[in-house]
LOSE-82049 format. One record per residue (C-alpha): x, y negated, z negated; residue number from 0. Coordinates in steps of 0.1 Angstrom, whole numbers. Layout:
<roses>
- X  Y  Z  NUM
...
</roses>
This chain:
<roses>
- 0  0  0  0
- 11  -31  12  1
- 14  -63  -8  2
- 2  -94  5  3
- 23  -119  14  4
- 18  -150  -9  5
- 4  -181  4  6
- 22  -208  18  7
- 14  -235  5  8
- 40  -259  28  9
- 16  -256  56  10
- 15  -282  87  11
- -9  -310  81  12
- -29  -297  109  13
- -31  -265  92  14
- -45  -281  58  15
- -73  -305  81  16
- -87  -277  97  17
- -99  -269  61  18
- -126  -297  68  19
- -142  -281  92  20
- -148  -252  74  21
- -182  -250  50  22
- -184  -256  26  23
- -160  -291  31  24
- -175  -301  64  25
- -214  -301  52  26
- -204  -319  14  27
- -187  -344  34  28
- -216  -347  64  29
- -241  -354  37  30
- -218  -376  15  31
- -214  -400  45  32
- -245  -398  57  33
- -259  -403  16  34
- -232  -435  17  35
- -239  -454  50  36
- -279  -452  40  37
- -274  -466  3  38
- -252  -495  20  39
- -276  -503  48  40
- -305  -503  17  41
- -290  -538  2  42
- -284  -557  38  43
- -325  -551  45  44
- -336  -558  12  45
- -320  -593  11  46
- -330  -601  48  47
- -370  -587  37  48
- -370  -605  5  49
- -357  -637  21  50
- -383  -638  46  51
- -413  -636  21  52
- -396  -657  -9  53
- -365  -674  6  54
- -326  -670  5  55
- -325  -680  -32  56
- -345  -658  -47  57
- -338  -629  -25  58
- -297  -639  -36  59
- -314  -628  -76  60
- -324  -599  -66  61
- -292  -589  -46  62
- -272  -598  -74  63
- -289  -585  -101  64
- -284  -552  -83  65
- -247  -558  -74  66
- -240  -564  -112  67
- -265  -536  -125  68
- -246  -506  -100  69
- -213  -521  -115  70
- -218  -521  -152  71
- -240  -485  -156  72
- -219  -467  -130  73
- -202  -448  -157  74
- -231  -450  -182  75
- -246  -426  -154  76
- -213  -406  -148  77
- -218  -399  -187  78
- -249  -385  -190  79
- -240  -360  -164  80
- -210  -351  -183  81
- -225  -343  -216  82
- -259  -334  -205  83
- -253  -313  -178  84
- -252  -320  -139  85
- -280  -299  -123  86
- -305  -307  -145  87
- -297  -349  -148  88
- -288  -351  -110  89
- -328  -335  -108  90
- -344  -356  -131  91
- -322  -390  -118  92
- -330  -384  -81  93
- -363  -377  -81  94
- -368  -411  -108  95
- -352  -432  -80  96
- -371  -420  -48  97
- -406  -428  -70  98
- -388  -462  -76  99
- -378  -469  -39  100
- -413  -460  -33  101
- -428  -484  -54  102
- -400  -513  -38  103
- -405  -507  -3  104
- -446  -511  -14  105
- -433  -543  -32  106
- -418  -553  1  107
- -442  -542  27  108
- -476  -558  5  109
- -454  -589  -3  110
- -458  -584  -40  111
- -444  -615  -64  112
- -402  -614  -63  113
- -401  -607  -100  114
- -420  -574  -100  115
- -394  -560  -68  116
- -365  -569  -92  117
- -372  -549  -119  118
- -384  -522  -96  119
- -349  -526  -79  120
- -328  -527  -110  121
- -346  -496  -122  122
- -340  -474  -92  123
- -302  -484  -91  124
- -297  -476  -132  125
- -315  -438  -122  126
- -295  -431  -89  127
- -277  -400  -92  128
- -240  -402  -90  129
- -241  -375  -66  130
- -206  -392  -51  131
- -186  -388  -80  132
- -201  -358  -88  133
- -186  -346  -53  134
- -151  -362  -62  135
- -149  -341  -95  136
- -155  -309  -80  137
- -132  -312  -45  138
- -103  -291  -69  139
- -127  -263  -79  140
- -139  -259  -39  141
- -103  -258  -18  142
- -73  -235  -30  143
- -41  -260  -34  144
- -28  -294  -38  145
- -22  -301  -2  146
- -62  -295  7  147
- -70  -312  -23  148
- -54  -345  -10  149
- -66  -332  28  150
- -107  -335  16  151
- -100  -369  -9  152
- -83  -387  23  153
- -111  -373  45  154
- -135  -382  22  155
- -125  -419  16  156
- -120  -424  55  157
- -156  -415  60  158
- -168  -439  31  159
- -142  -468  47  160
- -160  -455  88  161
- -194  -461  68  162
- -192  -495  57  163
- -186  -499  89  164
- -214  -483  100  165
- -238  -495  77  166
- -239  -530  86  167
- -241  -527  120  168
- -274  -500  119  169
- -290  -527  95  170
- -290  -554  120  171
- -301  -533  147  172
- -327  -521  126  173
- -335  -556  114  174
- -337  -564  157  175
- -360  -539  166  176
- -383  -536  139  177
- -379  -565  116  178
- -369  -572  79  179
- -395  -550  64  180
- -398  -520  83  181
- -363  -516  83  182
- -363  -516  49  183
- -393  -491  45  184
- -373  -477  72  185
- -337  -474  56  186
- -353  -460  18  187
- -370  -435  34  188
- -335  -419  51  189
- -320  -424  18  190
- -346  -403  0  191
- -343  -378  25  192
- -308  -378  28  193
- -307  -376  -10  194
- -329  -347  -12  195
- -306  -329  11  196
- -277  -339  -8  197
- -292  -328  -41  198
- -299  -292  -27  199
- -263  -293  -15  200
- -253  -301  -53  201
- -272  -273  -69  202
- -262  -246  -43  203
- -222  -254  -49  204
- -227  -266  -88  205
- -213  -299  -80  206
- -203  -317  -110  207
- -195  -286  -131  208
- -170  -289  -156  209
- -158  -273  -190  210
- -181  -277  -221  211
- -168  -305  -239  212
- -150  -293  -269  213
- -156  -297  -306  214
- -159  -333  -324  215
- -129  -342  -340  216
- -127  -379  -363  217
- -100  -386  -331  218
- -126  -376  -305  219
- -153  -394  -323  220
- -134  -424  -327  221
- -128  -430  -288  222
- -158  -418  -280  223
- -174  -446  -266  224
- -144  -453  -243  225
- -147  -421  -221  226
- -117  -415  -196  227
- -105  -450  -203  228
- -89  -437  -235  229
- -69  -415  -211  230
- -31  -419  -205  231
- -24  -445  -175  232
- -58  -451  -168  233
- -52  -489  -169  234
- -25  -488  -144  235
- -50  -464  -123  236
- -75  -491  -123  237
- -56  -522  -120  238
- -53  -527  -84  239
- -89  -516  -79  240
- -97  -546  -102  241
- -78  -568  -79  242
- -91  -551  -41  243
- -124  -560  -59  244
- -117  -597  -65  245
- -107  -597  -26  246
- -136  -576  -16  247
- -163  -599  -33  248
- -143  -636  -27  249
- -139  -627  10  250
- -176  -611  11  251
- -190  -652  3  252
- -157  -670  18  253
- -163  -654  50  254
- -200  -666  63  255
- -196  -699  42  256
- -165  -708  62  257
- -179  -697  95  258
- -210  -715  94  259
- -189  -745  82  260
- -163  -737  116  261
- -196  -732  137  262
- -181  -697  145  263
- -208  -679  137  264
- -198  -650  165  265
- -172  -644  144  266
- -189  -630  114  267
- -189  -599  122  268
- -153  -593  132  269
- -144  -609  103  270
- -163  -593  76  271
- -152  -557  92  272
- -117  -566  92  273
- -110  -550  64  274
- -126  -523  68  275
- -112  -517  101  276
- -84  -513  91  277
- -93  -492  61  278
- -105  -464  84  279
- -68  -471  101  280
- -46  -466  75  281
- -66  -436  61  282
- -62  -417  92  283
- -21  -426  87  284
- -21  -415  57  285
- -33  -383  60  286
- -14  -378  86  287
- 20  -386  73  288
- 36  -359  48  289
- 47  -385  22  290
- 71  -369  -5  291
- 73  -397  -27  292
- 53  -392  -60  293
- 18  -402  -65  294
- 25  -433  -89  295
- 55  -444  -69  296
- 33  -444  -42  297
- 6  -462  -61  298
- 26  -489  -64  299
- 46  -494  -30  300
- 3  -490  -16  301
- -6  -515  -42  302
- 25  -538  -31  303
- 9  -532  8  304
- -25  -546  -2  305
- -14  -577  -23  306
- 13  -590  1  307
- -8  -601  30  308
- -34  -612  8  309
- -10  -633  -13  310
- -9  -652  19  311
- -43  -660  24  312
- -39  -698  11  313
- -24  -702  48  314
- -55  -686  63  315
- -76  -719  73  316
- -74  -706  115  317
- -94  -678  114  318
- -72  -660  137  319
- -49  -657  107  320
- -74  -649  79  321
- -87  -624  108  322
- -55  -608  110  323
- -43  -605  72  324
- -72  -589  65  325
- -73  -565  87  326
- -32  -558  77  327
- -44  -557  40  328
- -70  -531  48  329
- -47  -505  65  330
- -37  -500  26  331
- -76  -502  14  332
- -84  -462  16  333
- -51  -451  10  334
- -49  -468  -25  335
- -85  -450  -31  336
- -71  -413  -19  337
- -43  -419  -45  338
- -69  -430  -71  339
- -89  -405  -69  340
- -61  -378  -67  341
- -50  -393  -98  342
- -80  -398  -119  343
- -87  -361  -110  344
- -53  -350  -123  345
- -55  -367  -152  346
- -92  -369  -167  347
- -106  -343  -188  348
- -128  -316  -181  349
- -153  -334  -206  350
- -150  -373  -187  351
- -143  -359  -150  352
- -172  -376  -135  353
- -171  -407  -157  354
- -138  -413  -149  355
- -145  -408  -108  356
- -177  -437  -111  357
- -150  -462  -127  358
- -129  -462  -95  359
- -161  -483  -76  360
- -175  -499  -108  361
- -139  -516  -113  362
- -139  -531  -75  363
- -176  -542  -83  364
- -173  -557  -112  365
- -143  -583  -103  366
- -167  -581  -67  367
- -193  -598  -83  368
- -173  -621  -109  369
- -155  -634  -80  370
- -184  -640  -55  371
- -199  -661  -81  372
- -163  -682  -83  373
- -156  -688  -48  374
- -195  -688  -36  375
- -195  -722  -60  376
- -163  -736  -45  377
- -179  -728  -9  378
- -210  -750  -20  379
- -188  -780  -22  380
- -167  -768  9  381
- -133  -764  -14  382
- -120  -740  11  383
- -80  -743  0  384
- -90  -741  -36  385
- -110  -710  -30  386
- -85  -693  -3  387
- -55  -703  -33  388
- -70  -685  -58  389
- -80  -651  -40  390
- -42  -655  -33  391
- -39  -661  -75  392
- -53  -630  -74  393
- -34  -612  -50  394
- -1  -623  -71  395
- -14  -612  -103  396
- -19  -574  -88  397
- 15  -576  -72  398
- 31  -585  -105  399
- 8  -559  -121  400
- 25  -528  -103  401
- 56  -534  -120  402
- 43  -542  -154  403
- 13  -516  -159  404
- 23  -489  -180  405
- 29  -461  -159  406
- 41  -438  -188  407
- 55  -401  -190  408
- 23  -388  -208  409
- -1  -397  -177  410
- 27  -388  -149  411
- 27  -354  -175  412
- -13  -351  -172  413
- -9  -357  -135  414
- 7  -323  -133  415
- -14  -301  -108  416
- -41  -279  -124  417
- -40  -243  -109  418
- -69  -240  -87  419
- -82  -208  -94  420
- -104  -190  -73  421
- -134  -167  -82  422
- -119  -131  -76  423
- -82  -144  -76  424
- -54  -118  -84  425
- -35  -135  -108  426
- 3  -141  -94  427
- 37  -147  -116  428
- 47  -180  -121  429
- 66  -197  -93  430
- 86  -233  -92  431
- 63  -263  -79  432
- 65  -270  -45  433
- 64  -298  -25  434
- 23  -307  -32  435
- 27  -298  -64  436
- 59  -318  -73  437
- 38  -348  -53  438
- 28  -354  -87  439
- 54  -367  -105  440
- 61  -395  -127  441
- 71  -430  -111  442
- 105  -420  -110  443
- 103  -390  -89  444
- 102  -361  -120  445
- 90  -328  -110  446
- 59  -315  -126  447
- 58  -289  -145  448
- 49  -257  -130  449
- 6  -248  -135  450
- 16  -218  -158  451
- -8  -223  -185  452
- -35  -199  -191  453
- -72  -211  -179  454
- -95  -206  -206  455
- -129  -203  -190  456
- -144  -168  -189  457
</roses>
């Protein structure tokens, strides 16, 4: 009897990417895009439906009271699924929120007063399922190494970067052809279904499953309330997400102000997807390119790529220039969320694994929103250099960030790969890390530390 040969886990990128279009990868990541371009298209229509029965200002209120509620209870959600069990909340959440679209597209298409949509709104964002993160927590239980792990996050984030591209552009064809309202009524009711399908897709491969939390302990119970931000390095994880989302919501206001100011309204569009133009870009690189550096040395060199064009942007008056720094920012946009993600799931317990994956978006929309509210003020009075110098304040303080984070030992430590074990696996002896696995490293390029330790799950 033969024994098999082991797996090689050096494989050519190629190799690893035709693991996407394999099930059950290739239908998680259908429905994830598909669940992603509909919730963005939901917001565009519902400010251009509400603005046409109760005007720009009020339709603004609801718009941001939504904005600010998705930021803020992100990882309230992502907690309840961790302590009370996925199936059963992602249920209970998603079939709350299509009742609650319901009732808003009603709101919408009977032109009900603005102040009974917004609650109505508000309601169905704080029960949406977090089906996304969900997704994110459980990529290293459904491929077999490292290198497919990183093969579906950089898929995954290039799809989410290709549907913000999307999304905009099906709104406003939506918006031509059948008006605000309808294409709201329109765009909630593919959301629900998409959702639906979504949520059978989460219960068939037991998305969001994760190890019982283990017993109280006065330490536990004392950082309780902090979740994964308690973890090891978690700061430095999030701190240039805090600053893409200061660009992200500055630029989101700066952008139409300036152009209606310029009269260049034709280039709205162009400019507003620059970014994520060149998002999809650089997330096709970077998968592409076999990148041995470690993952928090390359955290910091993608960070550095982000911040240096925008630290520019107090030049940007021609909007051929503001055009082309954003788009030269963006090729380092879904990078720096691959390497996120790969590193909150290295390093977050079994206990906070979706928690932690919701804080990587609620920390871009947070400063998103803070900052819109800054620059859309300085736009009122047409303070264009003040409001272009500080999103390059911004930019400077994340730059300066990479180097003074605390990137310790203990997270780099944590970020040691997991062994991915298999249902049916035959146990194999310990081996030295290889490349993937040694991509995890510290800052300084230290090797993990080989995945010896014994799984305790039955």
């Amino acid at each position: 009897m033969t024994t098999p040969a082991p797996r090689n886990n050096t494989e050519k990128p190629t190799s690893q990417l035709s693991q996407l279009t394999r099930p059950p990868v290739r239908n998680l990541l259908t429905l994830a895009f598909l669940a992603r371009t509909t919730a963005a298209v939901l917001p565009i229509t519902l400010l251009l439906a509400l603005a046409q029965s109760h005007g720009y200002a009020r339709a603004a209120l609801v718009s941001g009271g939504y904005t600010l509620v998705l930021a803020f209870c992100a990882p309230l959600r992502g907690r309840l699924l961790d302590r009370y069990g996925a199936h059963r909340m992602l249920t209970l959440m998603g079939a709350t929120t299509a009742l609650l679209l319901g009732l808003v597209a009603c709101s919408v298409e009977f032109r009900w007063p603005w102040w009974t949509t917004m609650p109505l709104v508000i309601a169905a964002t704080l029960s949406s399922p977090p089906l996304n993160a969900a997704l994110r927590s459980s990529w290293r239980r459904l491929v077999t190494d490292e290198t497919q792990l990183k093969a579906v996050h950089s898929a995954d984030s290039v799809l989410e970067e290709a549907g913000f591209v999307l999304a905009p552009l099906t709104a406003g064809l939506a918006i031509t052809l059948l008006g605000p309202r309808h294409a709201y009524e329109m765009a909630a009711a593919s959301f629900i279904t998409v959702t639906a399908l979504y949520l059978a897709a989460a219960r068939r491969h037991h998305l969001g499953t994760t190890r019982p939390a283990p017993a109280a302990t006065p330490a536990r119970s004392a950082r309780r309330w902090l979740g994964p931000l308690a973890t090891p390095g978690t700061t430095a994880i999030l701190l240039p997400l805090l600053v893409m989302g200061c660009i992200f919501g500055g630029t989101g206001v700066l952008i139409p102000a300036y152009t209606q100011s310029q009269h260049a309204t034709q280039l709205l569009g162009p400019l507003l997807a620059a970014i994520s133009t060149g998002g999809v870009i650089g997330g096709i690189l970077y998968a592409t390119i076999d990148w041995k550096a470690g993952l928090w040395r390359k955290y910091q060199l993608l960070t550095l790529g982000f911040t240096l064009p925008t630290m520019l942007l107090f030049l940007a008056r021609p909007l051929w220039l503001l055009t082309t720094l954003l788009l030269l920012a963006g090729l380092f946009v879904t990078p720096l969320f691959i390497n996120a993600f790969l590193l909150t799931d290295a390093t977050a317990t079994d206990d906070t694994r979706i928690e932690a994956n919701t804080w990587i978006g609620a920390s871009t929309d947070i400063t998103g929103g803070i900052m819109a509210v800054i620059i859309g003020a300085l736009a009122q009075q047409h303070r264009w250099d003040t409001a272009l110098l500080t999103l390059t304040c911004c930019a400077t303080i994340g730059a300066a960030g990479v180097f003074l984070a605390p990137t310790c030992r203990t997270a780099a430590t944590l970020a040691g790969p997991a062994k991915v074990v298999m249902p049916g696996a035959v146990p194999r002896a310990p081996r030295p890390p290889t490349a993937p696995e040694a991509e995890f490293g510290d800052a300084q390029g230290s090797e993990a530390a080989p995945a010896t330790a014994v799984d305790p799950r039955p």
